[in-house]
C-alpha positions as CSV (number, residue, x, y, z in Angstrom):
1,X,-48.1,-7.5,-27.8
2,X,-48.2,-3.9,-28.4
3,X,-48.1,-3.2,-24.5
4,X,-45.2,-5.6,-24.2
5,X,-43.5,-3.4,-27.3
6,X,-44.5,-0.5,-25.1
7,X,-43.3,-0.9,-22.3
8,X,-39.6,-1.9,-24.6
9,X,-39.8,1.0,-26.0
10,X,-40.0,2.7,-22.8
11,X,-37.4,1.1,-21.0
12,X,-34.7,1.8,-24.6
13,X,-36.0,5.2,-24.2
14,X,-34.6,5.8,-20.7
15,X,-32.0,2.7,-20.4
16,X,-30.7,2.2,-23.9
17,X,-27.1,2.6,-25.5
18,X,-26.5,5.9,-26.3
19,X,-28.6,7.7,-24.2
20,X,-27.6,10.6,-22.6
21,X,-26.2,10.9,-18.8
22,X,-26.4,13.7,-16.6
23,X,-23.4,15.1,-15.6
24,X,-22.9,15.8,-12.0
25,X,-19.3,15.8,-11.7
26,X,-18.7,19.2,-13.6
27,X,-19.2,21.7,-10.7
28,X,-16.6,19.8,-8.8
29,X,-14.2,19.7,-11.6
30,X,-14.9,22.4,-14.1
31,X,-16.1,25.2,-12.3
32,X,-14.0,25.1,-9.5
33,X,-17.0,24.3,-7.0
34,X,-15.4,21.6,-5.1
35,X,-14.1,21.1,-1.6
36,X,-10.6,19.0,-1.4
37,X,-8.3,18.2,1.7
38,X,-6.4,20.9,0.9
39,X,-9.4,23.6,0.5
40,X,-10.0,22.8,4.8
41,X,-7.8,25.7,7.1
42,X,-8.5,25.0,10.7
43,X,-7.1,27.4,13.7
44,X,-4.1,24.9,14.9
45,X,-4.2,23.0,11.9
46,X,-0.9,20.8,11.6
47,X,0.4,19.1,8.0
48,X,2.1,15.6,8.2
49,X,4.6,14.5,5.7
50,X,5.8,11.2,5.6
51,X,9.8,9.8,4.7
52,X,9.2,6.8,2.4
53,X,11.8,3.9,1.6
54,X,13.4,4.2,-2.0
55,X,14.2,0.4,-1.1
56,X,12.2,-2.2,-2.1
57,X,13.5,-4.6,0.2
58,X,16.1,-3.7,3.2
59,X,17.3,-3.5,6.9
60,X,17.0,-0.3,8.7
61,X,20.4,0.7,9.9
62,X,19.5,3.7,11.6
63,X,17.2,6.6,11.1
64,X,18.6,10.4,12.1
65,X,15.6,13.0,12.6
66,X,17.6,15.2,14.6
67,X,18.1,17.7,11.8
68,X,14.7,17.6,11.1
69,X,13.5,18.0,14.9
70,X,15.6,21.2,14.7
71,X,13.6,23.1,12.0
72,X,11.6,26.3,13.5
73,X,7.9,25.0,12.6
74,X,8.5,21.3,13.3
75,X,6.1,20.0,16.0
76,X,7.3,16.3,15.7
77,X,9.4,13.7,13.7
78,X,8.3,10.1,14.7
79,X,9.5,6.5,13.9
80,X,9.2,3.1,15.1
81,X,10.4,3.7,18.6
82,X,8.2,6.5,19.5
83,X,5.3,4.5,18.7
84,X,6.2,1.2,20.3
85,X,3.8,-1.0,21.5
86,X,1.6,-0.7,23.9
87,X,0.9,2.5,22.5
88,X,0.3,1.5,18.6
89,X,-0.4,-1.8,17.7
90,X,0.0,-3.5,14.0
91,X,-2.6,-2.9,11.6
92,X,-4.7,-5.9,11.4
93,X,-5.8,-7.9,7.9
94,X,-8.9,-6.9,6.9
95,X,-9.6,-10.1,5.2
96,X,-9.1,-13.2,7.0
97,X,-9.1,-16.1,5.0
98,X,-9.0,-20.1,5.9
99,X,-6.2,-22.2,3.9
100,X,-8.3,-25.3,2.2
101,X,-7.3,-27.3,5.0
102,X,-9.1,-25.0,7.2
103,X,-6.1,-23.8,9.2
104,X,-5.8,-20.5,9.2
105,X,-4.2,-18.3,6.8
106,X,-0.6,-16.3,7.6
107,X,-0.6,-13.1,8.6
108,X,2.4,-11.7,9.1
109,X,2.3,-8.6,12.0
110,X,2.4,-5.0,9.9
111,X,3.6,-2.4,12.2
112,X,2.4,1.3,11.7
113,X,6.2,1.9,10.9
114,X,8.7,-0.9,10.7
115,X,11.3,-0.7,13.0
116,X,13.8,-3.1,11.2
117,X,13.3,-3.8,7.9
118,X,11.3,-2.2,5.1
119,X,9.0,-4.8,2.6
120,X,8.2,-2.7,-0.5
121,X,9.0,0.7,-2.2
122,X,7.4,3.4,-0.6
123,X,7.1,2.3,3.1
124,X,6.8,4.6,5.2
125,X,9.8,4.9,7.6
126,X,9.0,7.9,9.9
127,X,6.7,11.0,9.5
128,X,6.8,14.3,10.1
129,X,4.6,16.7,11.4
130,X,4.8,20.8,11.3
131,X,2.9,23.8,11.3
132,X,2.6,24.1,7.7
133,X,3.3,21.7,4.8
134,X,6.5,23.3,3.0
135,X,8.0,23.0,6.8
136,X,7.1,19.7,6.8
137,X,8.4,18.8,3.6
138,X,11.5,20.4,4.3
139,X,11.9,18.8,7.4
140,X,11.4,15.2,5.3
141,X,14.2,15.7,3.6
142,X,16.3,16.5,6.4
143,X,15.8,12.8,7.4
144,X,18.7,10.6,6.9
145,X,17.6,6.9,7.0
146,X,20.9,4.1,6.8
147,X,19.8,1.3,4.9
148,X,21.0,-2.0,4.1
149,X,19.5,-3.3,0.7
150,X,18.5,-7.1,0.8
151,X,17.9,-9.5,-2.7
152,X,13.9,-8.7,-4.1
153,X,11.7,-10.2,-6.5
154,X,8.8,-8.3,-8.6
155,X,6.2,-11.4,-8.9
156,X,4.1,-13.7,-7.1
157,X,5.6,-16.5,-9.0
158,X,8.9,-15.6,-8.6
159,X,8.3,-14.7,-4.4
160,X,7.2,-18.7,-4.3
161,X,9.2,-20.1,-6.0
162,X,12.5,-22.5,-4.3
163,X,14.8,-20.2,-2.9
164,X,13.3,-17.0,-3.3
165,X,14.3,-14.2,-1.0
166,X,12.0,-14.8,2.2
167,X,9.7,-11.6,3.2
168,X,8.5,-12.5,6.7
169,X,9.3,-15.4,8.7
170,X,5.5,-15.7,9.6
171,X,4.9,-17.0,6.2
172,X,7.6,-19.0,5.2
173,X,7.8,-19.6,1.5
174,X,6.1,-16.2,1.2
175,X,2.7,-18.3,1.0
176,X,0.0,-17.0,3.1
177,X,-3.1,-18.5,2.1
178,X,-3.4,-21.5,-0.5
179,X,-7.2,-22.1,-1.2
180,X,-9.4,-23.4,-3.5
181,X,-11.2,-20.9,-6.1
182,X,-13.8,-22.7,-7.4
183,X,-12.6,-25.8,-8.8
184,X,-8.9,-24.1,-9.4
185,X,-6.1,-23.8,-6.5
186,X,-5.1,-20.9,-5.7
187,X,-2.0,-19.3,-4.1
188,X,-1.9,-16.2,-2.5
189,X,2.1,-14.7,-1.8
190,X,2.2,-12.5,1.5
191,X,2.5,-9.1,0.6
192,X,2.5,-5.7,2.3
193,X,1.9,-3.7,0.1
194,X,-2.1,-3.5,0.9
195,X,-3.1,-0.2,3.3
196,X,-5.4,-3.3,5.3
197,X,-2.6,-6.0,5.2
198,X,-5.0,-8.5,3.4
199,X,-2.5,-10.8,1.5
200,X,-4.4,-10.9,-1.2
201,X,-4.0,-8.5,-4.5
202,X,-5.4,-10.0,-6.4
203,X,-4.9,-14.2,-6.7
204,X,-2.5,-15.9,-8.4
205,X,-2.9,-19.1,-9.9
206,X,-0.7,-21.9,-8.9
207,X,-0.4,-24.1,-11.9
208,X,-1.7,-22.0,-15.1
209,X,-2.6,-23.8,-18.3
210,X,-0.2,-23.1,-21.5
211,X,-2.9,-20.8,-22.4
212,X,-3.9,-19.0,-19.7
213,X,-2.9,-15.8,-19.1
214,X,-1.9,-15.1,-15.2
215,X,-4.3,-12.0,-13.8
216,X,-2.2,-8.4,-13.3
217,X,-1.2,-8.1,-9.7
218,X,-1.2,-4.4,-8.2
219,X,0.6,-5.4,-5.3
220,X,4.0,-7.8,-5.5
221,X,5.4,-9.8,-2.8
222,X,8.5,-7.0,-3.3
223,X,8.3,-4.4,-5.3
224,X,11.1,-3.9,-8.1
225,X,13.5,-0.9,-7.0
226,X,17.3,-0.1,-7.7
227,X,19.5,-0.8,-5.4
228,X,21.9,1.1,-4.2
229,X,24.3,1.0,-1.1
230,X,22.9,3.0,1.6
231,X,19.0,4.3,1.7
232,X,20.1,8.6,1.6
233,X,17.3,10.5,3.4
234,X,16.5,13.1,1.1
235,X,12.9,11.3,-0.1
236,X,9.8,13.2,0.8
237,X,6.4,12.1,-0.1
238,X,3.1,13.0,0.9
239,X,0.8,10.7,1.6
C-alpha cells in the first residue's frame, strides 16, 4: 500500500490540479522574439490583397479592375476569368461523406473565385497583387464589383426548411449529406463557407427534442449581411 500511495503521490506531484506549467509562449509574445508573415522580406517579394463580397448572397453583375490595373506598383488584379479552367480547378471537399443510404453525399463545385454568384459574406471576388501591401490595398479599393443582392437565410434550419432560398443547384434543398450520428439523424446544410468545402460545420440535428439545445454552427448555409442595391467596390480585406 505505501508503494501504491507512492507512486500517487508522485504522479499529484507532477500531474495534479494546480501545478505549475512552463511557459514557452512568452518569448514569442512578450519579448518580441517571434517570427510572423509579416517579419519575412524577400528580394522580389510581392503582397496580395484580396476584394471580398459585402453580400451575403448575390449575382455578380460585373467586376471593373481597370482602375486598379492602372496603379504604378500593381503587378496583377485577377478574377474568375483569368483563372478559368483548365488552368484552376475548384477546391475539392476535404471530407467526403456517404448519405445513410450510401449514395454519396453533394458537393457542390467551389471555384477559387466565383464567377457568377457569391454564397456568403466575405467571398472573395478577385485579388490583387502589387509590389508592396499599401499598393495593393489601395488598388483593392479601386475595384468596383456590380452586384445583384438575392434573398439569404442565417441558419441551417432555416436554409432547409420549404421554400428557402436555394444556394446551389447541386444540392437541392440545401441538403448535402443526411446521415445517421449514432442512433440520431443528422442533417448537414451545404455551405461554403469552409476554406476545404466540407459541408459540414458542425451537424445539425434534424428533429431536436423540446429540450435539446441545437449545437452553435460557425459556418451558415448564408451568412446574414445588409442588403443593399448594388455591391460598391471600395471593400479591401486581407486575407
Amino acid at each position: 500500500m505505501s508503494n501504491r500511495s507512492d507512486r500517487t503521490d508522485v504522479a499529484l506531484a507532477k500531474f495534479g490540479i494546480g501545478q505549475p506549467v512552463s511557459r514557452i509562449e512568452d518569448p514569442k509574445l512578450l519579448r518580441g522574439a517571434g517570427r510572423y508573415t509579416d517579419d519575412i522580406h524577400l528580394a522580389g517579394q510581392a503582397h496580395a490583397v484580396m476584394v471580398r463580397s459585402r453580400q451575403a448572397h448575390g449575382t455578380i453583375r460585373a467586376i471593373d479592375v481597370a482602375e486598379a490595373r492602372r496603379i504604378p506598383g500593381v503587378l496583377g488584379v485577377y478574377t474568375a476569368a483569368d483563372i478559368a479552367a483548365p488552368r484552376y480547378g475548384a477546391i475539392r471537399p476535404g471530407i467526403v461523406v456517404p448519405n445513410r443510404d450510401g449514395t454519396p453525399m453533394r458537393a457542390p463545385p467551389r471555384p477559387a473565385l466565383p464567377r457568377s454568384h457569391v454564397r456568403f459574406v466575405g467571398e472573395a471576388v478577385a485579388f490583387v497583387v502589387a509590389e508592396t501591401a499599401s499598393i495593393a490595398k489601395d488598388a483593392a479599393e479601386a475595384v468596383v464589383c456590380e452586384m445583384d443582392p438575392l434573398p439569404v437565410v442565417t441558419s441551417p434550419s432555416a436554409a432547409t426548411a420549404a421554400g428557402a432560398p436555394q444556394l446551389h443547384s447541386e444540392a437541392p434543398g440545401n441538403l448535402a449529406v443526411d446521415y445517421h450520428y449514432g442512433d440520431t439523424a443528422a442533417v448537414a446544410p451545404a455551405s461554403t463557407s469552409s476554406a476545404t468545402a466540407s459541408w459540414s460545420t458542425p451537424w445539425s440535428r434534424a428533429s431536436p427534442s423540446a429540450n435539446t439545445t441545437p449545437p452553435r454552427t460557425a459556418g451558415h448555409c448564408m451568412s446574414a449581411a445588409k442588403v443593399s442595391s448594388v455591391c460598391a467596390a471600395r471593400w479591401p480585406r486581407t486575407s
